[in-house]
N, C-alpha and C positions, 0 to 999 in steps of 0.2 A: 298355404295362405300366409302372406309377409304380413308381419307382425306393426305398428308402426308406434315406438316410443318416446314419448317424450314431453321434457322437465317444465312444467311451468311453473312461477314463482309468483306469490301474492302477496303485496308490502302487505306486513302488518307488524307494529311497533316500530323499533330498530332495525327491524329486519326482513324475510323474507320466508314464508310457511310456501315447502316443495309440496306438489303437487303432482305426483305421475300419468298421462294418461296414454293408455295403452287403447290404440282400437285397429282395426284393418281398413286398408284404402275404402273400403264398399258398405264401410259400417251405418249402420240405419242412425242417422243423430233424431231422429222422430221419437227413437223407442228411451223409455225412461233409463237413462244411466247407471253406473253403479259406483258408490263410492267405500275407500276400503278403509279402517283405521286399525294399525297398530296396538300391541300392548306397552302394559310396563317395561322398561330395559328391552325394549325393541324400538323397530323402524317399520317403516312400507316395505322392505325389501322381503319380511316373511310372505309379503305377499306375491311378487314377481321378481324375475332377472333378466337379464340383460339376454341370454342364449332363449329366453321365450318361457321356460318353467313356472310353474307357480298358477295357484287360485285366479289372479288378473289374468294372466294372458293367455291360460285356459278360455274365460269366461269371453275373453277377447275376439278369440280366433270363432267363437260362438255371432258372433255379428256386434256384442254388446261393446259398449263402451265404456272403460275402467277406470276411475280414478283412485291413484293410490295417496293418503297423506301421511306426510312427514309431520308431527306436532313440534311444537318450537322446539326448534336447539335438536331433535333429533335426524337422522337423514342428512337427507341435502336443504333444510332448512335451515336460515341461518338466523341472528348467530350461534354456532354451536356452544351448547351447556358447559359454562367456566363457572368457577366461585365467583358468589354472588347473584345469582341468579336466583330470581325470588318467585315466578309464575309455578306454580302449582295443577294439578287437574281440572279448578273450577276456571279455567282462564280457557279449556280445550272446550269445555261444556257450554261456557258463557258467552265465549267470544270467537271459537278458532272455529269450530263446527257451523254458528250460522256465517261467519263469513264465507268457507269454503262451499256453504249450498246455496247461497246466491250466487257466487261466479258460478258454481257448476249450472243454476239452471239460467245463467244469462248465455252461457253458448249454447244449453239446449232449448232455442226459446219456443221450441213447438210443444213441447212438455212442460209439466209441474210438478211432478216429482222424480227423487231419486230413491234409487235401493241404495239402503245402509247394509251394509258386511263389514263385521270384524271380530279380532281374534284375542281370546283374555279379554285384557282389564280394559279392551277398547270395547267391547261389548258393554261394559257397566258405564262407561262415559257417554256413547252413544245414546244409552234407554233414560242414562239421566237427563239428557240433553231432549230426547221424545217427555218425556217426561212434565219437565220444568215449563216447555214453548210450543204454543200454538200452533205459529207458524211449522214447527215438526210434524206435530200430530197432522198438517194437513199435504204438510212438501214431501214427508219420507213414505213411501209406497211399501217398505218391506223394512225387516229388520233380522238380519241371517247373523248366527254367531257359531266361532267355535270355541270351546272350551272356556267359556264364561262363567263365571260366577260373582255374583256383589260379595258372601262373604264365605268364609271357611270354618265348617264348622264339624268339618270328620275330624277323628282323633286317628294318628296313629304314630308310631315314631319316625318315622318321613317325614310327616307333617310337622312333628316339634322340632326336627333337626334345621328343614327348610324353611318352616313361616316363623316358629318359637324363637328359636336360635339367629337363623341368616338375617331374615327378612326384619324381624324385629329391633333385633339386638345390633348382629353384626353391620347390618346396611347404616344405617343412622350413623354408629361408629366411625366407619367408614367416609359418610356424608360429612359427616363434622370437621373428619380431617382435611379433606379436600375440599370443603366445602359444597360439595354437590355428590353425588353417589357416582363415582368410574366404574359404571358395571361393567364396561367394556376392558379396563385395565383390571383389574381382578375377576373376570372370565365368568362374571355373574349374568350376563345377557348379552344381547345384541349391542344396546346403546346405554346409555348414563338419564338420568334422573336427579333432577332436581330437590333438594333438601325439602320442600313444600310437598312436593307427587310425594314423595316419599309419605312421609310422615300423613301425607292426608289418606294414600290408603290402607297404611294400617291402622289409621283408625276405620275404616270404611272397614274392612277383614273381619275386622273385628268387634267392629262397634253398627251406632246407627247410622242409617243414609241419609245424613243431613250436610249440607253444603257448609265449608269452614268456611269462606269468607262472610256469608250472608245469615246465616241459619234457614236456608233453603229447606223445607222437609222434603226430601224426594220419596220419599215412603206412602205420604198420603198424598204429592201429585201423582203418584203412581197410582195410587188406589181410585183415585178421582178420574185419571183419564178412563180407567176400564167401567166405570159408572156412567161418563157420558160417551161411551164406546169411541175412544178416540185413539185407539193402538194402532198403530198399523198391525197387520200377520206377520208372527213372527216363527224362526225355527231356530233351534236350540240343538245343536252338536256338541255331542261328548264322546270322548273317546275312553273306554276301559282300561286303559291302560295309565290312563293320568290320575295319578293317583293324591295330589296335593293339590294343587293350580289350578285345573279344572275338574275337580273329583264331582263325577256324575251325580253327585248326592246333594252337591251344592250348587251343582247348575240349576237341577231341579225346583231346588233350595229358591234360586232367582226367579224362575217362568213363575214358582207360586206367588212372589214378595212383588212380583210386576202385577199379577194379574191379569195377563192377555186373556183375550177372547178367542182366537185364533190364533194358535199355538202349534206349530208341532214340536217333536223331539224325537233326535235319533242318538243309539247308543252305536258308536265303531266297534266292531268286537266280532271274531271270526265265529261266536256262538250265533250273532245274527246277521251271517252269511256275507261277513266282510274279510277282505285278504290278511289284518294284521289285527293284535290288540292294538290300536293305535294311542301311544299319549299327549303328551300337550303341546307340544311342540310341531312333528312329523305327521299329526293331524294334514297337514296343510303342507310340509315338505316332503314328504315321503313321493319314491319315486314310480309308486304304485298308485297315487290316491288319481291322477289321470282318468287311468283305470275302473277303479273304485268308488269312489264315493262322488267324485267330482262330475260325472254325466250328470248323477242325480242333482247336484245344487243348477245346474245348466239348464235338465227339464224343469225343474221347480223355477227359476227365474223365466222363462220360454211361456210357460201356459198363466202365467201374470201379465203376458203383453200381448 
């Protein structure tokens, strides 16, 4: 089945937020879409390539229709992250997220919602964004993560070397000198972050969920939306192998601090009958998950339509 991709670009500010959308000549634009968000020091590309691999073009060759986003400056989003650059997380929540789901549902206009999937610290921008607006609680049909957590709160010395140390200390150091964080020139991620993302979520890591620009409490619209039952279903992946980033104990940690009503959770782990420990990363790259775990998020999006 040919695969078919490609780039669209959405002015917003100065520039342009990429847009991937991956579908098949024969794909259903009826059935509700799927959009995908990035983490920290990433891009869209954990989620697809260009040779057809990855979660999108999996979910693609399934009849669905993909969309991957680039958040400002990272990707093929321009302009790419220089010093100076002052947008932060609450700018993806507030601003980048409903723009990109009205276009997406102005080309499916037989539908109203989309399915939300994403990976890390896009799962936390995502449920803040369900969260905060209506309009979510009533456009977004699903909400699939892997390896998410809002904060970190295992202890081990992995964990002080990489959030104590790296994330904390080193990244900001870092940020200061260049003025924005080159995770990609010092071999810390995929892409670069901005001195704002940065620092807004270690305090989110490790403090409360409250919005820096506004004092947003996402904590108690969190607690609010599952009182007037307004969550979409969601499912929560983790992998046992991820031992910092998304440590099973803090994803959990989130599905409790959300409060969904309809929840699942799955742990990757060859004790419950999966091919690898899987961790934070290879979650989603690995050249097994096809395979593996990935039918299942395909049947699980399938009996939703």
């Amino acid at each position: 089945m040919t695969l078919s991709q490609q780039s669209l670009f959405i002015p917003y500010r100065q520039g342009q937020l990429h847009l991937r959308q991956i579908k098949t000549a024969d794909a259903d634009m009826s059935r509700p879409p799927i959009l995908m968000l990035h983490g920290a020091m990433s891009n869209g590309r954990v989620f697809y390539s260009d040779s057809g691999r990855g979660l999108g073009c999996y979910l693609a060759k399934a009849g669905f229709v993909v969309y991957v986003l680039d958040t400002l400056g990272r990707g093929l989003s321009t302009p790419k992250l220089c010093a100076g650059a002052n947008h932060g997380q609450g700018e993806v929540i507030r601003e980048q997220l409903p723009l990109v789901q009205h276009y997406i549902l102005s080309l499916h206009q037989q539908v109203n919602q989309v399915h939300w999937c994403a990976h890390s610290w896009g799962g936390v921008l995502m449920a803040s964004a369900i969260a905060r607006f209506d309009f979510f609680q009533t456009s977004v049909a699903s909400l699939l993560t892997f390896g998410s957590k809002r904060a970190i709160k295992v202890r081990s010395f992995k964990k002080w070397l990489m959030v104590d140390v790296a994330w904390n200390k080193l990244a900001p150091a870092i940020a200061m000198g260049h003025g924005y964080l080159a995770a990609d020139r010092w071999r810390m991620g995929m892409d670069n972050e901005t001195k704002a993302s940065l620092n807004q979520s270690i305090d989110w890591v490790r403090g409360d969920w409250v919005d820096h620009d506004d004092g947003f409490d996402y904590a108690q619209a969190a607690s609010q939306a599952a009182v007037k039952h307004r969550w979409p279903q969601a499912w929560f992946i983790a992998g046992i192998g991820d031992k910092v980033l998304g440590n099973p104990e803090d994803v959990r940690r989130m599905i409790d601090e959300c409060h969904f009503e309809q929840v699942n959770y799955t742990l990757l782990s060859k004790a419950n009958g999966h091919l690898h420990d899987y961790g934070h990363a290879d979650m989603l790259t690995h050249k097994d998950a096809e395979k593996d775990h990935f039918p299942a998020v395909k049947h699980w999006y399938l009996v939703q339509n």
